[in-house]
C-alpha positions as CSV (number, residue, x, y, z in Angstrom):
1,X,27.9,-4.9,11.4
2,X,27.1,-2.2,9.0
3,X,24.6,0.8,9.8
4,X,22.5,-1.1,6.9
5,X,22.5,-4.2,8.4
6,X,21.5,-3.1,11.8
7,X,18.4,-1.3,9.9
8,X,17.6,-4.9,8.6
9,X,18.0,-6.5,12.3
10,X,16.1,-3.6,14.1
11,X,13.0,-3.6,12.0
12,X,13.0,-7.5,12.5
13,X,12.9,-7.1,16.2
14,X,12.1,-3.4,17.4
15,X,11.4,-0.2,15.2
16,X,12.8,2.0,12.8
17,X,11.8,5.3,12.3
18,X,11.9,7.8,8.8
19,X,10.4,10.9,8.3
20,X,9.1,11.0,5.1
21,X,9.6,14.7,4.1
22,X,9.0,13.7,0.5
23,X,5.7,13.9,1.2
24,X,3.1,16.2,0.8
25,X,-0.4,16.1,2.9
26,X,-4.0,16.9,1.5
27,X,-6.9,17.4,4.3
28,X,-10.2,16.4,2.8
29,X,-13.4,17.9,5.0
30,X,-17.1,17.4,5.0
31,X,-19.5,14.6,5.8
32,X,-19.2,12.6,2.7
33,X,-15.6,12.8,2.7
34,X,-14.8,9.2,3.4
35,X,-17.5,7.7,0.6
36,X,-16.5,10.1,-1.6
37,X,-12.7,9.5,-1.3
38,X,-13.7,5.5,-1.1
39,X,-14.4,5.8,-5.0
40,X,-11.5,7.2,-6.1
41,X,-9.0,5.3,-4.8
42,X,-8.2,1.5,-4.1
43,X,-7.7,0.9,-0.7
44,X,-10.8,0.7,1.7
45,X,-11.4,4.1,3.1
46,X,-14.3,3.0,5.2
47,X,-11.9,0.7,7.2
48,X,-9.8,4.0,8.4
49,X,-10.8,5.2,11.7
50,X,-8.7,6.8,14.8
51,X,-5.6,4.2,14.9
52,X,-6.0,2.7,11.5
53,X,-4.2,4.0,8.6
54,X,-4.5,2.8,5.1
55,X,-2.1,2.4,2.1
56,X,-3.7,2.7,-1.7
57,X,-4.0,4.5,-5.0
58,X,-5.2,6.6,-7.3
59,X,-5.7,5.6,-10.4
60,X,-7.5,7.0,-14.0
61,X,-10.4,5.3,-15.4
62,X,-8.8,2.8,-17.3
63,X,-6.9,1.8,-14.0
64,X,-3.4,2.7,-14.5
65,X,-1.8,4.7,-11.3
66,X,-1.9,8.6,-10.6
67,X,0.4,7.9,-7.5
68,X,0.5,5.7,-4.0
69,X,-1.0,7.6,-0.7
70,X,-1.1,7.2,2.7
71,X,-4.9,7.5,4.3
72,X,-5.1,8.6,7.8
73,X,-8.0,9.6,10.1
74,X,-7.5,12.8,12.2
75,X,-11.2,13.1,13.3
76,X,-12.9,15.7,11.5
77,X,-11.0,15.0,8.3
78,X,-9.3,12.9,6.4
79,X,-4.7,13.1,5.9
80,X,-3.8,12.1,2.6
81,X,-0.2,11.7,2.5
82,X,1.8,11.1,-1.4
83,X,4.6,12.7,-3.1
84,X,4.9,16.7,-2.8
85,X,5.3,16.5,-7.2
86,X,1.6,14.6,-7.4
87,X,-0.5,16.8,-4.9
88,X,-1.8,19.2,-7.2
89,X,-2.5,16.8,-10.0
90,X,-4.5,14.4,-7.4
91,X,-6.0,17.4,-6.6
92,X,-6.6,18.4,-10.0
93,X,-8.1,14.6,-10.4
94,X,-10.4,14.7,-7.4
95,X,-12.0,18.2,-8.6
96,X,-13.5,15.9,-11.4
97,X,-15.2,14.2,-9.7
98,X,-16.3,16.3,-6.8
99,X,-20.5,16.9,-7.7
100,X,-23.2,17.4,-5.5
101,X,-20.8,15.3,-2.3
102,X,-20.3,17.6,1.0
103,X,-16.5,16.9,0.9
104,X,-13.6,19.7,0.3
105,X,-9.9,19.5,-0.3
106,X,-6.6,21.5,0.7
107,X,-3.2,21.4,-0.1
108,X,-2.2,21.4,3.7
109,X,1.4,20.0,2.9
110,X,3.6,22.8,4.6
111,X,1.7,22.2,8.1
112,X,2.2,18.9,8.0
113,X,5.2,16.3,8.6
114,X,5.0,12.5,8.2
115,X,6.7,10.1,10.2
116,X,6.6,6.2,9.0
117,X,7.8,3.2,11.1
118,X,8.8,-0.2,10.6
119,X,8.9,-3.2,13.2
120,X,7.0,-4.8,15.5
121,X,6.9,-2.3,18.5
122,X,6.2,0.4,15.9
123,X,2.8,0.6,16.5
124,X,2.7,1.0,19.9
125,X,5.1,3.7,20.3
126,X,4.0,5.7,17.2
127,X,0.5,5.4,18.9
128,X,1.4,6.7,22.6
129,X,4.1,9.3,21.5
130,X,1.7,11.0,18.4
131,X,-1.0,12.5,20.5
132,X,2.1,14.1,22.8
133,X,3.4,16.0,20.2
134,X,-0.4,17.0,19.1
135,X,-0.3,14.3,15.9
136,X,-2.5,11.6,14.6
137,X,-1.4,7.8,13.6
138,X,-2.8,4.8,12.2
139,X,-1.7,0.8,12.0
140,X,0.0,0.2,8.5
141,X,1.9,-2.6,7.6
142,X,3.7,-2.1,4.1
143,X,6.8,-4.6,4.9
144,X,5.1,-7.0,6.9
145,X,7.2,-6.6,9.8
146,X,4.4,-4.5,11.6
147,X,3.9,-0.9,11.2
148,X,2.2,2.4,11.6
149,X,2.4,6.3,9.7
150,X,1.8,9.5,12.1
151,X,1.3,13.1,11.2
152,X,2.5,16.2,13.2
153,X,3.4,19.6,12.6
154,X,6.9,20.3,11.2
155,X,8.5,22.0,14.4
156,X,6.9,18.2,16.0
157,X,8.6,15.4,13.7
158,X,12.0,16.3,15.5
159,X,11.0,15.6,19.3
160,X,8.9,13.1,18.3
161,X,11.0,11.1,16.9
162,X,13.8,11.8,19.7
163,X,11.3,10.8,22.4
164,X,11.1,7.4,20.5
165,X,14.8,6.8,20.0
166,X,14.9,7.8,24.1
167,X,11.8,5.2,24.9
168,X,12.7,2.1,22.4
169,X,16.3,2.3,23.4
170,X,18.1,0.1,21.7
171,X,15.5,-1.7,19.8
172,X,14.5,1.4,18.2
173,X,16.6,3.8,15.3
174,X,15.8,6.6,13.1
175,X,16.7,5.9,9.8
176,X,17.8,8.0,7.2
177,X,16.9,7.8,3.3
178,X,19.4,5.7,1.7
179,X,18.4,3.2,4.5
180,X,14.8,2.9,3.7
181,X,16.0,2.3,-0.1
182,X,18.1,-0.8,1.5
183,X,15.1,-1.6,3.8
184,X,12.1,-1.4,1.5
185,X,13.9,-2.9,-1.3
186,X,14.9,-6.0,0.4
187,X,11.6,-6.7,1.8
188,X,10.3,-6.3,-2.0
189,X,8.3,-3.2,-1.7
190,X,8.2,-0.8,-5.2
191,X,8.3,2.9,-5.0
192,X,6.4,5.4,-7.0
193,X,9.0,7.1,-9.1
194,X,11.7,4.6,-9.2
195,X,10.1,1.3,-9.6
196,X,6.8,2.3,-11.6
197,X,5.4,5.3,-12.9
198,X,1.8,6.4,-14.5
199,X,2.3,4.4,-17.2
200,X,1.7,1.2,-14.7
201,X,-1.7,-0.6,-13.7
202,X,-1.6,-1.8,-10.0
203,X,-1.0,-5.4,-10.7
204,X,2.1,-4.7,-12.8
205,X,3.7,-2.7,-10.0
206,X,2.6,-5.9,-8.0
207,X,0.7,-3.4,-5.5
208,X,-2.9,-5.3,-5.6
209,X,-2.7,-7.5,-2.3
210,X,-0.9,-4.6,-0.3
211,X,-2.9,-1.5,-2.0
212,X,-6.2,-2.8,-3.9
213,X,-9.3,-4.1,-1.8
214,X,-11.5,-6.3,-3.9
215,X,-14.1,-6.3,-1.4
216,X,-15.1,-2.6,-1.4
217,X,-18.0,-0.9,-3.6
218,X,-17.1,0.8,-6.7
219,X,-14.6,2.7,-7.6
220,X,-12.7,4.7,-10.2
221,X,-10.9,2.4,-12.1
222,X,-12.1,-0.7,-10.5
223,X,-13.6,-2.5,-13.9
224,X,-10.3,-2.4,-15.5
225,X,-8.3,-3.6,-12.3
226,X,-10.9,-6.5,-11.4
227,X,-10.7,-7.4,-15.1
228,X,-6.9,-7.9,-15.2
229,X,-6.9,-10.2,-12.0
230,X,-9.6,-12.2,-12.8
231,X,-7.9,-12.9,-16.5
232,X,-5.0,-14.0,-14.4
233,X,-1.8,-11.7,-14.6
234,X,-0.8,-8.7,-16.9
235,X,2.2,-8.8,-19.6
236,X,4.8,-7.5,-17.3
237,X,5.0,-7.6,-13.7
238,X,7.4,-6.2,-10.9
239,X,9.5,-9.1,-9.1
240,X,12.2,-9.3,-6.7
241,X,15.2,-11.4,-7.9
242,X,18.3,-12.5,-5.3
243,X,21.5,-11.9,-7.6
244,X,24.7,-13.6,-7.5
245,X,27.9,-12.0,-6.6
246,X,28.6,-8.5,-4.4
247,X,27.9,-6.0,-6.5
248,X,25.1,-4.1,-6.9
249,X,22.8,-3.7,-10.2
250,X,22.4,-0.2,-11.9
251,X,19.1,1.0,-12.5
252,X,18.2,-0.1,-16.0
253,X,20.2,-2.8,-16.2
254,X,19.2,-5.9,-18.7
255,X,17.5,-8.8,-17.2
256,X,17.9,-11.7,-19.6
257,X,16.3,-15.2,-19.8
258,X,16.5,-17.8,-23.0
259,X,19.1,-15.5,-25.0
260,X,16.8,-12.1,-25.0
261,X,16.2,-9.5,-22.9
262,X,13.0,-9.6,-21.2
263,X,13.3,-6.8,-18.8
264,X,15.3,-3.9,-16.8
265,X,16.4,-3.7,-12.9
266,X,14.0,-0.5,-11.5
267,X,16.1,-0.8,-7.9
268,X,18.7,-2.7,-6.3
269,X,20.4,-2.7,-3.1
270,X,22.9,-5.3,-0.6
271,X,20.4,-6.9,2.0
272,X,21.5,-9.1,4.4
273,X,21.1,-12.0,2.5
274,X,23.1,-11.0,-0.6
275,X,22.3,-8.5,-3.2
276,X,18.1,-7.6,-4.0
277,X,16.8,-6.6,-7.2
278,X,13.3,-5.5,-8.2
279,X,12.9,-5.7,-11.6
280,X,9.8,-5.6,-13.7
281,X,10.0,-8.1,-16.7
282,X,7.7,-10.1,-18.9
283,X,5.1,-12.3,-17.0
284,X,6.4,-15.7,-18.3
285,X,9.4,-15.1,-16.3
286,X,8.1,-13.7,-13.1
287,X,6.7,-16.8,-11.1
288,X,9.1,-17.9,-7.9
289,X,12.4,-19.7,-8.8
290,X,12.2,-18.6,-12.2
291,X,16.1,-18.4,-13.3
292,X,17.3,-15.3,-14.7
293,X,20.7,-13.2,-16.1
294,X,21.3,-9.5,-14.3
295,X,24.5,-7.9,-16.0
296,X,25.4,-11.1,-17.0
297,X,25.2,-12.7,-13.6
298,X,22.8,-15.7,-12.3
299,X,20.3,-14.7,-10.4
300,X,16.6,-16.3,-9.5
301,X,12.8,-14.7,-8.9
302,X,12.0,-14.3,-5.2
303,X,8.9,-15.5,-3.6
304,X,6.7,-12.7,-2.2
C-alpha cells in the first residue's frame, strides 16, 4: 500500500492531520464583531461558538470570490484563517465597510499556526488535545468524512500534533502537503488558487452547499449569489470527473465533449479508485455521468 493510499484509508476510518502553514490568521475584536463579520462573508457567522468552526467566503458586491476562510471562535474574538497572499487585501476589503460597528481587525498571522484534520475521530481529539497546548478548535467538515480546524501558537503545532499521532495510534497520521492535494482532490474539494481564482462566483467553484448559507440575513454579495441559484446553474461549473487509464492529467489539460473543447483540468491526482480530475467546464456538460475526453482519454462526470 502506498503512503497515499493509506491517507485515503485513514481519513475513512481514524484521522489525518495537516498543518496548514499556508495560512495566515486575522483576529477580529469588539462586540459587534460577529454581525459585522456575518455580512461580509457567506458562511453563517452567528452559528460559530466555542467548538464550532465555520468554512465560507468573501466575496465583492457582485458576488465573485475574494478568497475561502476558516471562522473560528476563541472567546473574546473571532480567528479568521485564509491564504497568507489574501490577508491584507481582505483586510483592505473589510476596512470598507467598517462604519459606526464596535469591531477591529489585526493581521495576527505570525502568532498563529493552523492545524486541520480529517476523519471521523478528528473531532474529538483535535477538541481534547487544543486547549493542552493553549489553542482553540471548532467542528468542520469540508470532506465529509468528519472534521475539525484548531489554532495554536507556532512553537504549539509541533507537540500538538505529536501528542495526536501518540493518542490515535494507528488510526491517526500527520499528513504532509502533496497528501492533502491526493486527499482533497479525490473527495472533490476545489482549492483557492489552483482550482478557481477571483474571477469565480461561488457556485461556479461549486462551493455553495459547503461554503454559502442561504438562510442567514444579508450580506455582501448575497443578491447576486441568491440570483444565480435560484436561475438554476451558471455557464461553467467545477466537476470531478474519474478518468480512464494510469496516468495523471496536467493542469490545463483540454476536456473535450461532441468534437470541441469545453473546458480545462484545474487538478488531478491517483485516488484509490483510479485517477480524479476537477475540472471546470461548460454547464451542459457538468451533470453526473455526463461522458467526457481528458487528453484524449474517456472519462465521465462524478456525482458529488
Amino acid at each position: 500500500m502506498s503512503e497515499t493510499q493509506r491517507v485515503h484509508e485513514i481519513a475513512e476510518r481514524g484521522a489525518v492531520l495537516f498543518e496548514a502553514g499556508e495560512l495566515g490568521t486575522i483576529a477580529i475584536e469588539g462586540k459587534d464583531r460577529k454581525t459585522w463579520l456575518n455580512g461580509l462573508i457567506t458562511c453563517d457567522v452567528m452559528k460559530v461558538a466555542p467548538g464550532v468552526a465555520a468554512y465560507g467566503l468573501a466575496v465583492v458586491k457582485v458576488g465573485r470570490i475574494i478568497t475561502d476562510l476558516f471562522v473560528l471562535d476563541a472567546g473574546e474574538r473571532l480567528l479568521v484563517g485564509l491564504p497568507r497572499t489574501k490577508v491584507e487585501p481582505l483586510r483592505e476589503h473589510l476596512e470598507q465597510y467598517l462604519m459606526m460597528e464596535d469591531a477591529a481587525h489585526e493581521d495576527v498571522s505570525d502568532s498563529h499556526a493552523w492545524v486541520v484534520a480529517h476523519g471521523p475521530k478528528a473531532e474529538r481529539l483535535v477538541a481534547e488535545l487544543a486547549p493542552k497546548h493553549g489553542g482553540v478548535s471548532g467542528k468542520l467538515d469540508l470532506l465529509r468524512l468528519g472534521g475539525a480546524v484548531a489554532v495554536v501558537s507556532p512553537e504549539q503545532a509541533q507537540p500538538l500534533l505529536d501528542d495526536a499521532l501518540q493518542a490515535g495510534g494507528p488510526d491517526v497520521l500527520r499528513g504532509s502537503e502533496g497528501e492533502w492535494e491526493a486527499l482533497r482532490i479525490a473527495r472533490h474539494l476545489p482549492r483557492f488558487g489552483i482550482d478557481y481564482d477571483e474571477k469565480t462566483y461561488p457556485q461556479e467553484a461549486s462551493l455553495e452547499k459547503l461554503a454559502v448559507s442561504f438562510q442567514k440575513g444579508c450580506y455582501l454579495g448575497q443578491e447576486v449569489i441568491c440570483r444565480l441559484e435560484m436561475r438554476g446553474h451558471v455557464s461553467r461549473k467545477i466537476v470531478p470527473l474519474a478518468v480512464e487509464g494510469d496516468e495523471v492529467p496536467e493542469r490545463d489539460a483540454e476536456v473535450k465533449a461532441d468534437d470541441r473543447v469545453i473546458g480545462n483540468v484545474t487538478s488531478a491526482t491517483r485516488g484509490p479508485d483510479g485517477v480524479i480530475a476537477l475540472a471546470m467546464v461548460r454547464y451542459a456538460y457538468a451533470q453526473p455521468e455526463t461522458k467526457v475526453e481528458v487528453a484524449g482519454r474517456g472519462a465521465r462526470v462524478l456525482g458529488a
